[in-house]
C-alpha positions as CSV (number, residue, x, y, z in Angstrom):
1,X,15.4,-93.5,-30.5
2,X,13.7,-91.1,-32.9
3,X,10.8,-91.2,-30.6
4,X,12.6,-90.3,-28.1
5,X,14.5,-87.4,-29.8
6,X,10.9,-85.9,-30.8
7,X,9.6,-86.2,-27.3
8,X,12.2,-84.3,-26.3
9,X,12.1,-81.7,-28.7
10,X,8.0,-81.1,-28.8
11,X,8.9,-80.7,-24.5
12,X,11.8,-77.7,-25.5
13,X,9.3,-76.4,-27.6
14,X,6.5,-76.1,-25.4
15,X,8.7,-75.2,-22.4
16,X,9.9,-72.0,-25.2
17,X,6.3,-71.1,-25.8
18,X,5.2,-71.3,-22.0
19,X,8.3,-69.1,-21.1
20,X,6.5,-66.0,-23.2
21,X,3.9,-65.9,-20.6
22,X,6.1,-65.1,-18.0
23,X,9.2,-63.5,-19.5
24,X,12.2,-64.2,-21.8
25,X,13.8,-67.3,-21.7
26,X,17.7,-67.8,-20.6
27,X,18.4,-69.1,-24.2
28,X,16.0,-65.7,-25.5
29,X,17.8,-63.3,-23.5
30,X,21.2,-64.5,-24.4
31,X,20.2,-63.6,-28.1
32,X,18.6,-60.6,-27.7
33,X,19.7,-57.4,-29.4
34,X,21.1,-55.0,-27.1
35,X,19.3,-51.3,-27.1
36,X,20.6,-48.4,-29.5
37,X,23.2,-45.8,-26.9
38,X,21.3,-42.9,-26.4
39,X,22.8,-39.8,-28.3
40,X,23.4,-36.3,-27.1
41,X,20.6,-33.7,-28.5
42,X,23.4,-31.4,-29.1
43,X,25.8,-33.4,-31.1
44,X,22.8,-34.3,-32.9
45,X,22.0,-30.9,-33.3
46,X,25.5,-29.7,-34.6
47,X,25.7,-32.4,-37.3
48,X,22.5,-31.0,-39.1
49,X,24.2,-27.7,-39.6
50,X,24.6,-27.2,-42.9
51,X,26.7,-24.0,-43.5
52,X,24.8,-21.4,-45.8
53,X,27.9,-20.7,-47.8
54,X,31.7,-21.8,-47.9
55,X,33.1,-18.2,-46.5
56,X,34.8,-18.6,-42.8
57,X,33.4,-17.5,-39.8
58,X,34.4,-13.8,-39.4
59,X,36.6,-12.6,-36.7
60,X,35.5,-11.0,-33.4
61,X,35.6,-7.6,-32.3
62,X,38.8,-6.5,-30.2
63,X,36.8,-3.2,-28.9
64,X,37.7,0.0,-29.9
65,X,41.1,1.5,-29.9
66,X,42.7,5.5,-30.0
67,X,43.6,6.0,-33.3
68,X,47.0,7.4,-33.9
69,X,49.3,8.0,-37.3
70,X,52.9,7.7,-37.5
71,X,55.5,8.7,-40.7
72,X,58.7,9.3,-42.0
73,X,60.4,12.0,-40.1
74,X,62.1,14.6,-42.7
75,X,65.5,16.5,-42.3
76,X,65.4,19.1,-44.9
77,X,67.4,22.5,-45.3
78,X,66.6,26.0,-44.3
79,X,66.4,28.6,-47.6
80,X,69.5,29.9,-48.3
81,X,71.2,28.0,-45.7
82,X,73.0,24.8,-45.4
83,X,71.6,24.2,-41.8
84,X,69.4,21.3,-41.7
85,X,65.9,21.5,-39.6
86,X,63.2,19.1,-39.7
87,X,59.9,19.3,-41.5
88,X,58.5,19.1,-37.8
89,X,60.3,22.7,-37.3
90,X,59.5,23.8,-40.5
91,X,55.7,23.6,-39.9
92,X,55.8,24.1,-36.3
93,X,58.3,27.0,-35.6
94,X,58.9,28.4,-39.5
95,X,62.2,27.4,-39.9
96,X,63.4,29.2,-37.1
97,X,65.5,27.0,-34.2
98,X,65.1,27.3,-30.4
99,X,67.9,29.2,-29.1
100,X,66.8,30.2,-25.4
101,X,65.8,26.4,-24.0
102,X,69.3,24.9,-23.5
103,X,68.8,22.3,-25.7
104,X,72.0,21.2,-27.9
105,X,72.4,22.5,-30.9
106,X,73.0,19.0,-32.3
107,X,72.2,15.8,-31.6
108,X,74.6,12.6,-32.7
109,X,72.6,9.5,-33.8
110,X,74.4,6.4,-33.5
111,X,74.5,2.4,-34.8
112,X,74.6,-0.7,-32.6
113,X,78.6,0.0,-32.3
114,X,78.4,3.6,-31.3
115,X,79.7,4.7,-34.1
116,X,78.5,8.3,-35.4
117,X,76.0,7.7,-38.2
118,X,74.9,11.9,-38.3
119,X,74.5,15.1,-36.5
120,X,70.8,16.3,-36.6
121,X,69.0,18.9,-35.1
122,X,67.2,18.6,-31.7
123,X,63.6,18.9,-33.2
124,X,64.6,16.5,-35.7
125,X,66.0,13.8,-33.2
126,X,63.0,14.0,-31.4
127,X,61.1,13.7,-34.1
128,X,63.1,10.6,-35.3
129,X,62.5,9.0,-31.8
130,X,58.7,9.2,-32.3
131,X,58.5,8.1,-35.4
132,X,61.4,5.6,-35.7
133,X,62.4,6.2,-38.6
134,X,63.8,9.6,-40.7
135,X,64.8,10.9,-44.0
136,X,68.5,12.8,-43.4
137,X,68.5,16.0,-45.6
138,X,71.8,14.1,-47.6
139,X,69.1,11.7,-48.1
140,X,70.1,8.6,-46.3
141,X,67.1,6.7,-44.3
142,X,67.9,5.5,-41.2
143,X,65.8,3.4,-38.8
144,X,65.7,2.9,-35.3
145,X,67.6,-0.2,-34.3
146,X,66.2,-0.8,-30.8
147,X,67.8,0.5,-27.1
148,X,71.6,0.7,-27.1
149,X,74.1,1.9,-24.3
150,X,76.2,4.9,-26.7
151,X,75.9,8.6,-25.8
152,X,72.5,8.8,-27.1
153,X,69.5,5.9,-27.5
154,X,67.9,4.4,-29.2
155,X,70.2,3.6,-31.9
156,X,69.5,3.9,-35.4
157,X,70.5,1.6,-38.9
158,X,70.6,2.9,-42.5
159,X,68.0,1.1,-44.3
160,X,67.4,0.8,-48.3
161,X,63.4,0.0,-47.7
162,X,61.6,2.7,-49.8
163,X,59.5,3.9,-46.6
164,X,60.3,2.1,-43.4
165,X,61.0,-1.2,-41.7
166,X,58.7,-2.3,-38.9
167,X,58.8,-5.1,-36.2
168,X,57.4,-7.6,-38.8
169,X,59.4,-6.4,-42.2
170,X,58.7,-3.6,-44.4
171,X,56.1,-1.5,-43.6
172,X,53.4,-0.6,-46.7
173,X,51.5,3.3,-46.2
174,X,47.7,3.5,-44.9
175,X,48.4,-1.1,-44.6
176,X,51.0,-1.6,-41.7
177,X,49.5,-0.6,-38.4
178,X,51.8,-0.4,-35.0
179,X,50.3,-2.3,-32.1
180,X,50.8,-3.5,-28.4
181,X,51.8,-7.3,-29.1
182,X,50.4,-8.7,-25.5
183,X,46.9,-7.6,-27.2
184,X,47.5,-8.7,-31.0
185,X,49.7,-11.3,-32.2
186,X,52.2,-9.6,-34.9
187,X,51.4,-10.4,-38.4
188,X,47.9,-10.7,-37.5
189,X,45.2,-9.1,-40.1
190,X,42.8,-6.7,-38.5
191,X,39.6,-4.9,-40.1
192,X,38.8,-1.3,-39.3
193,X,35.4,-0.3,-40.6
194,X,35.7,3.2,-39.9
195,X,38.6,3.3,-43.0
196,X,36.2,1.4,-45.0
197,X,35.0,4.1,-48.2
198,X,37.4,6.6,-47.5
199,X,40.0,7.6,-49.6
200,X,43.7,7.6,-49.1
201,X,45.9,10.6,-49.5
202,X,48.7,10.7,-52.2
203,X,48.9,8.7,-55.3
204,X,49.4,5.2,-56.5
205,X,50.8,3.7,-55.6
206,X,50.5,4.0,-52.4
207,X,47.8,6.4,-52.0
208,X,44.7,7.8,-54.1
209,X,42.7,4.7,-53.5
210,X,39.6,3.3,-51.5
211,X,40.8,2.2,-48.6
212,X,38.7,-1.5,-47.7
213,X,39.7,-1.6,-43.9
214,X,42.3,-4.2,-44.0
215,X,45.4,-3.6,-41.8
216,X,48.1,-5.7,-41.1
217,X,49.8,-5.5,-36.9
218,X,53.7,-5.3,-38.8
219,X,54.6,-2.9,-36.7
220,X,55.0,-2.6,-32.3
221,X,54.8,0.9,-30.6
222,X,57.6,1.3,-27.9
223,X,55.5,3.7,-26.4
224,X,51.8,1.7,-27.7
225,X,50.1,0.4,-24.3
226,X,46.9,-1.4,-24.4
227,X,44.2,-0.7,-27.0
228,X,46.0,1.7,-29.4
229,X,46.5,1.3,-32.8
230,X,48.9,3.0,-35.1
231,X,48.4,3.2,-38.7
232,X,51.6,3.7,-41.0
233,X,51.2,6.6,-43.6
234,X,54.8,7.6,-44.6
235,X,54.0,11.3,-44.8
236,X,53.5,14.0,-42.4
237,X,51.1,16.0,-44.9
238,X,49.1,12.5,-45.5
239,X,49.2,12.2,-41.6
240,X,47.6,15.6,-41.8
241,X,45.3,15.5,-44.9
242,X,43.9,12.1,-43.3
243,X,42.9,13.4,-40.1
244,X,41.3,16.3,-41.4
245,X,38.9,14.2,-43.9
246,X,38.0,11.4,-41.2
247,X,38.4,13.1,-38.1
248,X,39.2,9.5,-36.5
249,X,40.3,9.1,-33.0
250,X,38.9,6.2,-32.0
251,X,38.4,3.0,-34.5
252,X,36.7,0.2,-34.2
253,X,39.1,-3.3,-34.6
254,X,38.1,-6.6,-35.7
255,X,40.3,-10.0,-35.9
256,X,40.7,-10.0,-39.8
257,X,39.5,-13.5,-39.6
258,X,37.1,-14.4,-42.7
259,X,36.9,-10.1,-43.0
260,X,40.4,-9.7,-44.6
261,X,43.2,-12.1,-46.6
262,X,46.4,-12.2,-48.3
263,X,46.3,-12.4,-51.9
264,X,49.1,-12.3,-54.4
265,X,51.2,-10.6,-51.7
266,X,48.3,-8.2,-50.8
267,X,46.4,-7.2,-48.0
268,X,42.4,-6.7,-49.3
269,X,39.1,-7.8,-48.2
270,X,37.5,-11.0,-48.7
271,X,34.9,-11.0,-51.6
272,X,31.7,-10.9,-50.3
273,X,32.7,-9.8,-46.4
274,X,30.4,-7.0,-45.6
C-alpha cells in the first residue's frame, strides 16, 4: 500500500513538472494570484499633491462691475427758517426750493399701515427713495420698508440702527455693499482690489482707516441690475470726498473665498492673501 501511495505521488509530481512546458496546470491556475486593477493616472496624480500651505483656495473673479455709492439722505433746516430741505437741495440748488415745476410742496411718507410717519420736501423724498434710508430734520431715521399700496410708495419704518438697515441686517460704512442677488448670494464676502490702500473718509470709527478690500453683499439695490455694485458710506460728503480721491467707476470683484473672512464680528482680509 505505501508503494502504491508513492507511485502515485512521484506520477502527480512528474505530471506537475511536465505541465510547465506547456502551460499552467488546472490545480496552478486555480491558485494563482490575480493581476493588480489598473489605476487611473489622474487619481494618481491628485493624491501626490501636497498643498504648499494650509490657506484656502482663493475665490474667482466675478468680472468687473460699475461702481456706485449710496448714504443717508439728510433733512436739515433752511437758516433762519423752520422749513426743512434736504442736504441734496442744499448743495444742489442753495437752499432755495423749486417753485415753477409743479411738484408738491410736500410729500407724505408713510408705514406699512398708511399711517403718516412725516411730511418732507420733494427733493428730500426723492432723495429718500434713492437712498433708502433718511435722517428727518426732528432727527428720527426712517428706512424704507419695501412697496406698499398708501398714497405714496415705497413705505418707510423708523429704525434705531446708528446708520441704516440693509437686506441682510445693519449695514457698517465703506463694508456693506448693495448688490443684484441673482448674481451674488446675500451675505456673501467679496474682495475689491481697487479699495485695497486707499483710505477711507471720516473718522474711527467708521472711517480714517486703510481700507483692505473686503465687502460684504448685506445690502440689494431695487434699482441694481446685473453687474453693479453699491458700496454703503453713510455720508453724502464721504460719498463725495471718496470719489474725488479714487476716481472709481468701475471695480474689479472677486468671491471673497480664501481673500477675505469674518473675525470677531469683523469683515478683514485673510493674513497672508495678497
Amino acid at each position: 500500500m505505501q508503494y502504491f501511495c508513492r507511485a502515485r505521488l512521484a506520477m502527480v509530481v512528474m505530471a506537475v513538472v511536465l505541465a510547465g512546458c506547456e502551460g499552467l496546470s488546472p490545480i496552478a491556475q486555480r491558485v494563482s494570484v490575480a493581476p493588480a486593477e489598473a489605476t487611473d493616472p489622474a487619481e494618481e496624480a491628485r493624491s501626490e499633491v501636497v498643498p504648499v500651505s494650509g490657506a484656502p483656495a482663493r475665490g474667482a473673479e466675478l468680472g468687473t462691475f460699475r461702481f456706485t455709492m449710496y448714504y443717508v439722505a439728510v433733512e436739515t433746516e433752511k437758516k433762519g427758517s423752520k422749513e426743512p430741505v434736504s442736504d441734496e437741495e442744499t448743495v444742489l440748488a442753495s437752499g432755495t426750493p423749486d417753485t415753477l415745476s409743479g411738484r408738491p410742496d410736500k410729500v407724505t411718507l408713510y408705514d406699512k399701515r398708511c399711517k403718516a410717519l412725516a411730511e418732507v420736501d420733494p427733493t428730500f423724498a426723492k432723495q429718500l427713495d434713492i437712498q433708502g434710508t433718511g435722517k428727518l430734520a426732528d432727527g428720527r431715521v426712517v428706512n424704507t420698508s419695501g412697496v406698499c399700496k398708501c398714497p405714496n410708495s415705497p413705505c418707510f419704518m423708523e429704525i434705531k440702527a446708528t446708520w441704516a438697515i440693509g437686506a441682510n441686517g445693519r449695514l457698517a460704512p465703506f463694508r456693506s455693499v448693495a448688490i443684484d442677488t441673482r448674481l451674488v448670494k446675500l451675505g456673501s464676502l467679496l474682495y475689491i482690489p481697487e479699495l485695497a490702500g486707499k483710505r477711507m473718509p471720516g473718522k474711527a470709527p467708521w472711517g480714517g482707516y486703510i481700507h483692505d478690500g473686503c465687502v460684504v453683499a448685506d445690502d440689494r439695490g431695487g434699482g441694481i441690475r446685473g453687474q453693479e455694485l453699491d458700496l454703503f458710506v453713510a455720508k453724502k460728503g464721504y460719498s463725495d470726498a471718496l470719489y474725488h480721491r479714487t476716481r472709481l467707476t468701475k471695480v474689479t470683484v472677486f468671491d471673497g473665498t480664501g481673500w477675505c473672512e469674518r473675525r470677531g464680528g469683523r469683515i478683514r482680509k485673510v493674513p497672508g492673501a495678497i
